[in-house]
N, C-alpha and C positions, 0 to 999 in steps of 0.2 A: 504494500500500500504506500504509494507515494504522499511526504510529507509537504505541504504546503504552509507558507507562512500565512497568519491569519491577520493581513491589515486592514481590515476594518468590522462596525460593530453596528447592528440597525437597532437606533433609540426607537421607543413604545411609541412613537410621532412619525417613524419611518424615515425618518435621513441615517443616514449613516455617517457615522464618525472612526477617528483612527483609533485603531486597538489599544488600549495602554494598557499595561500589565500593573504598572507601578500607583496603576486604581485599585485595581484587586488587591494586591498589595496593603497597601494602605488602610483599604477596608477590614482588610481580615488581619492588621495589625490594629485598627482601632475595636474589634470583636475581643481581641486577645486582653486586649489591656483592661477592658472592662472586667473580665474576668481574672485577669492578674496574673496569666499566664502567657506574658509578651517575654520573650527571650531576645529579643532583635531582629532574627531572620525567622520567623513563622509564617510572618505575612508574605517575604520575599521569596521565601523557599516553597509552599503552598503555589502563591499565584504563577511561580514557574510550571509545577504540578499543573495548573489548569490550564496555561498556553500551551505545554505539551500533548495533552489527551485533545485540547481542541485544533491544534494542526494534524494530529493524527489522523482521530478519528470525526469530527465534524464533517456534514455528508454537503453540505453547502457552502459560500464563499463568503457569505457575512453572518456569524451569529445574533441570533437576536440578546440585549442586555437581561432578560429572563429568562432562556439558556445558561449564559452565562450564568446567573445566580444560582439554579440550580444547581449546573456544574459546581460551583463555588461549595455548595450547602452538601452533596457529596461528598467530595473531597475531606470536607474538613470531618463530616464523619465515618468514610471510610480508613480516615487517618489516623482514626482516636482524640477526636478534638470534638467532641459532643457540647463540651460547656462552651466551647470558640462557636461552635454552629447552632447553637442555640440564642446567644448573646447576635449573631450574624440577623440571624432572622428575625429577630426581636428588635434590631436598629431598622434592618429596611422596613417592617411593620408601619413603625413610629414616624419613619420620614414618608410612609404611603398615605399618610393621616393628613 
């Protein structure tokens, strides 16, 4: 299966923006912190985790950012980060408000 880079991402409004990783990143370093288990690289090292499985295996050329979150909300508890993925889903809840 050939890898592709994923540059870019379709917002809920349908434009599409460039991929940042160092969003995810960010996001699932400010999950971690809430919960008190930020080490530095969790969020850095995770949202590499999710750049990779979606150049892999994503069957289209722009994911949608709900995708994405999924993907995100996975990962962290396929990873063993249950309280990081539960604190994740609890902040986009509150900012879907």
């Amino acid at each position: 299966m050939p890898i592709r880079k994923i540059e870019t991402v379709r917002k809920r409004d349908g434009r599409a923006v460039p991929y940042d990783e160092q969003k995810i990143a960010e996001a699932i370093s400010r999950a971690a912190r809430s919960t008190g288990l930020d080490n530095g690289a969790i969020g850095r090292d995770l949202a590499s985790v999710v750049t990779m499985y979606l150049e892999r295996y994503h069957d289209r050329e722009a994911p949608s950012c709900e995708e994405i979150r999924r993907l995100v909300e996975k990962i962290l508890f396929d990873t063993g980060n249950a309280a990081i993925a539960r604190e994740f889903i609890v902040h986009r809840e509150r900012k879907g408000r």
